[in-house]
C-alpha positions as CSV (number, residue, x, y, z in Angstrom):
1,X,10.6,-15.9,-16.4
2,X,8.5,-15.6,-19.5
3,X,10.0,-15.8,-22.9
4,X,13.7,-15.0,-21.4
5,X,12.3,-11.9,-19.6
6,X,12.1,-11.3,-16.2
7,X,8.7,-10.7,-14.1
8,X,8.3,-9.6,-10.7
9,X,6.4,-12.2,-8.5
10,X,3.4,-11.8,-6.3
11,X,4.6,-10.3,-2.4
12,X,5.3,-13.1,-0.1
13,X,4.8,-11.4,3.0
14,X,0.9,-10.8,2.4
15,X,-1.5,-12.6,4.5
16,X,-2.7,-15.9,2.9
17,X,-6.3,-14.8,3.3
18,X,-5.4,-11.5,1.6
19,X,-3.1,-13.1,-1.2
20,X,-6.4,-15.0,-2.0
21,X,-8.7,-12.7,-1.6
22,X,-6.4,-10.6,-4.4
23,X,-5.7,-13.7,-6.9
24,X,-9.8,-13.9,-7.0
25,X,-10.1,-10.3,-7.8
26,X,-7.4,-10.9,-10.9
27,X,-9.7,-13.7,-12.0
28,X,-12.5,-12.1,-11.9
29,X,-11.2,-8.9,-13.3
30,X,-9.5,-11.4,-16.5
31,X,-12.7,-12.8,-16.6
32,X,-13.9,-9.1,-17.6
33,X,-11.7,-8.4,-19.7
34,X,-12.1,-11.4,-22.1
35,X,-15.7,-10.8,-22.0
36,X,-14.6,-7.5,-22.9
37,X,-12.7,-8.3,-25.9
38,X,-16.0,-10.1,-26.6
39,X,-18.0,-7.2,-26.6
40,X,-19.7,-7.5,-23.7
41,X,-18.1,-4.8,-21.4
42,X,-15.7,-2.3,-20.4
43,X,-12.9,-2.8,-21.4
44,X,-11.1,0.4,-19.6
45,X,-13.0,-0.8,-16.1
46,X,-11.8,-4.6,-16.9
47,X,-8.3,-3.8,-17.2
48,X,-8.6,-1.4,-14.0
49,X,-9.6,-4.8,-12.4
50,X,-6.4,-6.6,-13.3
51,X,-4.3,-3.6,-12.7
52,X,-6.0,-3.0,-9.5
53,X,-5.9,-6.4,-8.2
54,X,-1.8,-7.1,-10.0
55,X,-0.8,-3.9,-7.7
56,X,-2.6,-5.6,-4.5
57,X,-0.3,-8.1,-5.2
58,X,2.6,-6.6,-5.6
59,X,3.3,-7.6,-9.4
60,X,2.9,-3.5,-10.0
61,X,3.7,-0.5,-8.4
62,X,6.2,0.5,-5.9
63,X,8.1,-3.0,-4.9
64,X,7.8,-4.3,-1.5
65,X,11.3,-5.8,-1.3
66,X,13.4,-3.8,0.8
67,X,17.2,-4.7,0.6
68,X,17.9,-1.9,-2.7
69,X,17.6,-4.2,-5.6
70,X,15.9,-2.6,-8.5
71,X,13.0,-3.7,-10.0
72,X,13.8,-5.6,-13.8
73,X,10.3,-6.3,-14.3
74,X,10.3,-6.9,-18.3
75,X,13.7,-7.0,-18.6
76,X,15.1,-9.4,-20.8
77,X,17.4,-11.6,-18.0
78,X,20.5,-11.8,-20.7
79,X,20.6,-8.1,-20.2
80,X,20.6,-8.1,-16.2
81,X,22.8,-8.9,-13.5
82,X,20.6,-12.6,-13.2
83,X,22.1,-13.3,-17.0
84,X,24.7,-15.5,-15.5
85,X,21.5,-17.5,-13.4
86,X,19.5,-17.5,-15.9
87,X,22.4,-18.8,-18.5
88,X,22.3,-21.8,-16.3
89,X,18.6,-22.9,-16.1
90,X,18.3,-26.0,-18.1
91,X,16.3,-25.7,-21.8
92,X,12.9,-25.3,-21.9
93,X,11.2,-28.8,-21.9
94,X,13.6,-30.2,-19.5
């Protein structure tokens, strides 16, 4: 949850080597783009990083759960079916 809205989590089933291996590459590729943003790069091949890497994961692309539910990535949760969870989380700060 980020600002109300929902966002889909890393895979749990991938390998702990390869989760790491993958969280590395989204640092790195981060890394690139804020040097990017400092004029010191590619921007386009920084962002192909993160996307890369983000898809690796499992935060993009097709979803790796299996059991039908769709994917509400961005969704704001008051608009879902999780409104009624998410109604019940305590305030932020708590």
């Amino acid at each position: 949850m980020v600002r109300g809205r929902l966002w889909r989590c890393s895979n749990p089933h991938l390998a702990e080597a390869e989760r790491a291996a993958l969280v590395a590459e989204l640092m790195d590729g981060r890394r690139s783009v804020r040097d990017a943003k400092a004029g010191r790069g590619d921007m386009a091949a920084a962002r192909a990083k993160v996307d890369a890497a983000k898809r690796g994961l499992g935060e993009r692309g097709p979803v790796w759960w299996e059991d039908g539910a769709p994917d509400l990535n961005r969704h704001l949760a008051k608009n879902t079916p999780y409104a009624g969870w998410y109604d019940a989380l305590p305030p932020d700060g708590d």
